[in-house]
N, C-alpha and C positions, 0 to 999 in steps of 0.2 A: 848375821850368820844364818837366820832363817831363812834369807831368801837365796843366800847364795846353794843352802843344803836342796831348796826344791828343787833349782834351777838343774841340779847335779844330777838329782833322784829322776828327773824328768828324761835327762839327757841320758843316764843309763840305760833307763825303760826303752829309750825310744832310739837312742845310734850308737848302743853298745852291743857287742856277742860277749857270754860267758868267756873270760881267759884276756879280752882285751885290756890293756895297760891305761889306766888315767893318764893324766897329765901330772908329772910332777909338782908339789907345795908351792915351787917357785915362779911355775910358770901358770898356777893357777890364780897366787897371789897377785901377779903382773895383770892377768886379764881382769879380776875383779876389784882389782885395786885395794886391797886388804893385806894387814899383814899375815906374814905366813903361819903365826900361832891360829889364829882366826880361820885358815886354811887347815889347820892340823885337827882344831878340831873340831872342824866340818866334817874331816874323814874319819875321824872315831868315833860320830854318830852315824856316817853311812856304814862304818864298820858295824857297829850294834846293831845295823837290821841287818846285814848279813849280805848286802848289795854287794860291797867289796871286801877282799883279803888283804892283807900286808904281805906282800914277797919282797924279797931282798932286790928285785928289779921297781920295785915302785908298788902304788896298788893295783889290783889287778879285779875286774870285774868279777863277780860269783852268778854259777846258775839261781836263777829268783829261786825263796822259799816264801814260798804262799805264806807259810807258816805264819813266821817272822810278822810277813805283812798282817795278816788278818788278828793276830796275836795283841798288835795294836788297839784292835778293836773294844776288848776286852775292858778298858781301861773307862768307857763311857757308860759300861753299865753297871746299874743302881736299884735301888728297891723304889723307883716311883711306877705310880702306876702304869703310868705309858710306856714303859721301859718292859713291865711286864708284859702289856697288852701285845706290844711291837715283838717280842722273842713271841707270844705264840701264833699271831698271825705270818712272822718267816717263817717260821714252822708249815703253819696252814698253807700256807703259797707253794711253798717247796715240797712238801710231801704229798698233797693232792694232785700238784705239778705233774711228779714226777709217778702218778699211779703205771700212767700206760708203759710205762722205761719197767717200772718192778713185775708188770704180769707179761712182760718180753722175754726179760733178762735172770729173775730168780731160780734159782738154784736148789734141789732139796736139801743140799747140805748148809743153806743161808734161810729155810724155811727154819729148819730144826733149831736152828740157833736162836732166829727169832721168836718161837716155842717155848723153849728154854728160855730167855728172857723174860717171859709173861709169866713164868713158874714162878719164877724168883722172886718176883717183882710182889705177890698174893703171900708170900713164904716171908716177904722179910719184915725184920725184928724191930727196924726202924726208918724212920720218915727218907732218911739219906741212904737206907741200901733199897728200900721201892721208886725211889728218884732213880738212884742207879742202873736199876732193871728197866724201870721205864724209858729213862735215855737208849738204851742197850736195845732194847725193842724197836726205837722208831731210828736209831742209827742203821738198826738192821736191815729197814726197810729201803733206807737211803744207799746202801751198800747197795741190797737187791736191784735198784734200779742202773747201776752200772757207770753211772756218770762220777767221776773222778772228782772233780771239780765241787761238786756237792756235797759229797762224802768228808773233802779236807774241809771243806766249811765247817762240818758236823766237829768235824775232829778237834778243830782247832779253838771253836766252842762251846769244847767238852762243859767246862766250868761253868761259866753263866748258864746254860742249858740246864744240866741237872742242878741248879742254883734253882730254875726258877720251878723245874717239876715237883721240886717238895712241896709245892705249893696245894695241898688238896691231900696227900702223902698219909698225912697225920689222921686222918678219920676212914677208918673201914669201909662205911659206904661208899664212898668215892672211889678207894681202890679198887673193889669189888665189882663197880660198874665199870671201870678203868678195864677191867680183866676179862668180864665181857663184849664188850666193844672191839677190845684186842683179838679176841677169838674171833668174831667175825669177820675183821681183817684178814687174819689167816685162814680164815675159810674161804675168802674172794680170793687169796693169792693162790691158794692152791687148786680152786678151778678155772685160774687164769681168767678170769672174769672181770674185767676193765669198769666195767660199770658198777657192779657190785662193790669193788674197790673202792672206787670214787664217795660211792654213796657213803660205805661204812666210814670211812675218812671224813668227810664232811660233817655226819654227827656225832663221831668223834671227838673234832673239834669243837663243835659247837656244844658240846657235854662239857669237855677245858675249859673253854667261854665259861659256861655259866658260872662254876666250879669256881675260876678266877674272880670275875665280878662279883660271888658271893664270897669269898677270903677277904675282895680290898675295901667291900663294902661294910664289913665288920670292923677292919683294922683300922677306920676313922683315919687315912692320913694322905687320901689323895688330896693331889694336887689343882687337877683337873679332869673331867668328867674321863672316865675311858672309854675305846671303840672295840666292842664284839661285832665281830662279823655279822652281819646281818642271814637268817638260813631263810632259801628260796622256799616257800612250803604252796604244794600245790593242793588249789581248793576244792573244799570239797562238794561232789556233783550239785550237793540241795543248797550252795554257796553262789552270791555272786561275786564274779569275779574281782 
């Protein structure tokens, strides 16, 4: 049944439009050679991602929900360490990415928001409403940059994300340099300053980095060694290269 659901999933993606009609149970059990139970529910797993609908003329193709798909995703993450490392270097990828898209595209009324998030974030009572604020802050930024596609990313994981931002949460100092970091994000984004962005972003991260590495190096229960980003640090004059 698995291979007949990919074969389906494929052929949607790839020579169906939204509204087009499947093949009937009968005529699909014919071509795969399977009974039509076996055929039935193949389509109430394609039903469950949201591929197709049930009409009274047969099934019927659905506009894709990213959602749905990426929703999937969800399911393979865990508290190992490489699970952690890998959510904040997509992070790093993505929102350093996407610096020159947010000092294009932001907005003062997506600045403020993202303000308001960093408030919150210093303000709050517990490890899970400063995760929340901090998710909120860097979706903000992700919003800022305009791109659609990255945004439902964020969106869709909401959960494992602010899952894995508690991670540093719980001790003052760390918020606190969390909150000024954040500030000078906001400072580059409001003098549209592309480079300044970049930079504040990069030791930003590499602040997470350490933060991380020093959480999983207490918690005794990796697996396997983890990978921080490596930061380029340029030497200095009385240095050799």
């Amino acid at each position: 049944m698995e291979e007949i659901r990919d074969v389906l999933r494929r052929e949607i993606a790839e020579g169906y439009r939204p509204g087009d009609l499947m093949p009937n149970e009968r005529e699909l059990a014919e071509r795969f050679d399977v009974s039509r139970n076996t055929i039935r529910e193949t389509m109430i797993h394609l039903e469950a991602l949201s591929l197709i609908e049930k009409t009274k003329r047969g099934a019927k193709v659905r506009t894709p929900d990213f959602g749905i798909m990426f929703q999937e995703l969800t399911d393979y993450f865990d508290t190992s360490a490489r699970s952690f490392t890998d959510v904040l270097n997509f992070r790093r990828i993505n929102e350093t990415g996407a610096a020159p898209l947010m000092i294009c595209h932001v907005t003062p009324d997506q600045l403020a928001a993202i303000r308001a998030a960093n408030d919150r974030m210093v303000g709050a009572l517990t490890a899970a409403e400063a995760a929340q604020a901090d998710y909120d802050f860097h979706y903000g930024l992700v919003k800022a940059a305009g791109n659609t596609v990255l945004s439902r990313m964020y969106d869709v994981l909401s959960v494992p994300l602010k899952y894995y931002l508690e991670v540093g949460k719980s001790q003052e100092l760390n918020t606190a340099t969390a909150k000024a970091q954040h500030d000078r994000i906001i400072a580059a984004l409001e003098a549209h300053d592309t480079a300044a962005l970049s930079a504040a972003l990069s030791d930003h991260f590499q602040h997470s980095g350490e933060v991380l590495a020093s959480w999983l190096t207490s918690r005794e229960q990796r697996s396997e060694p983890i990978t921080i980003w490596p930061v380029q640090r340029t030497p200095h004059p009385t240095q050799q290269p």
